[in-house]
N, C-alpha and C positions, 0 to 999 in steps of 0.2 A: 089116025092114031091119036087116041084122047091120053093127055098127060095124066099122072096120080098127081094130085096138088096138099092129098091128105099128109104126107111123110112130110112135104116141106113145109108146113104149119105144125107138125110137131117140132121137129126143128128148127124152125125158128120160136117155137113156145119154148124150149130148152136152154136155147142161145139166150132169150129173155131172164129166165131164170138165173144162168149162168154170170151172166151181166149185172144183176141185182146183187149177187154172191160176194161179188167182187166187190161192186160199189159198197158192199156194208161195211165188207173187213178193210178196205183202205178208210172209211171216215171211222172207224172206231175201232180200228187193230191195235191202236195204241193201247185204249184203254182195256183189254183183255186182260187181265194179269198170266204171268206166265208165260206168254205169245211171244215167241224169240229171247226167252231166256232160257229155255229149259236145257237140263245137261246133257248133253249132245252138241249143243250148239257150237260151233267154235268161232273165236274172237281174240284176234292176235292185235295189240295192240302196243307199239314204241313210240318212239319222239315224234317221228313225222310221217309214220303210217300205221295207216291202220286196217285189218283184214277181220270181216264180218261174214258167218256164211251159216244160217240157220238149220245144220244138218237134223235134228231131233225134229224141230219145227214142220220143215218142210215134209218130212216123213209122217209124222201128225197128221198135216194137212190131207197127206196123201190116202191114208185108212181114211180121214173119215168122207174126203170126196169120194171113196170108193163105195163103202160102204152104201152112200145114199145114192150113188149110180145104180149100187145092186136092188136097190130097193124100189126106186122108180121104176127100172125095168121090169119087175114081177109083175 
C-alpha cells in the first residue's frame, strides 16, 4: 500500500500560508486603522474593569478569510 504524500504537501503548503497570515497581522494589526475599532465592536469599560470583545472585527475577519478559502479552492 503506497501512501498519497501529494495532499499532505498541500497542506502543509496551506498551514504555511496560514502561519505567515497570522505572523503579519500580529506585527502590524496595530497599525491597520480601523482594526478593532469598528461599530459593532463592544468595549465596556469602568474603574477597575474592563471588557473588550471585537464583535464587527472578528466578523470581518471572518468574510474575508472566507472569501480567500473560496478562492484558492477553485
Amino acid at each position: 500500500m503506497m501512501l498519497e504524500i501529494r495532499p499532505l504537501g498541500k497542506a502543509l503548503i496551506f498551514a504555511g500560508i496560514v502561519f505567515i497570515f497570522i505572523g503579519i497581522l500580529i506585527l502590524w494589526g496595530g497599525k491597520i486603522p480601523l482594526l478593532g475599532k469598528l461599530p459593532g465592536d463592544i468595549h465596556i469599560k469602568r474603574d477597575t474593569f474592563q471588557f473588550y470583545f471585537p464583535l464587527a472585527t472578528c466578523l470581518l475577519l471572518s468574510l474575508l478569510i472566507t472569501i480567500i478559502i473560496a478562492l484558492i479552492r477553485r
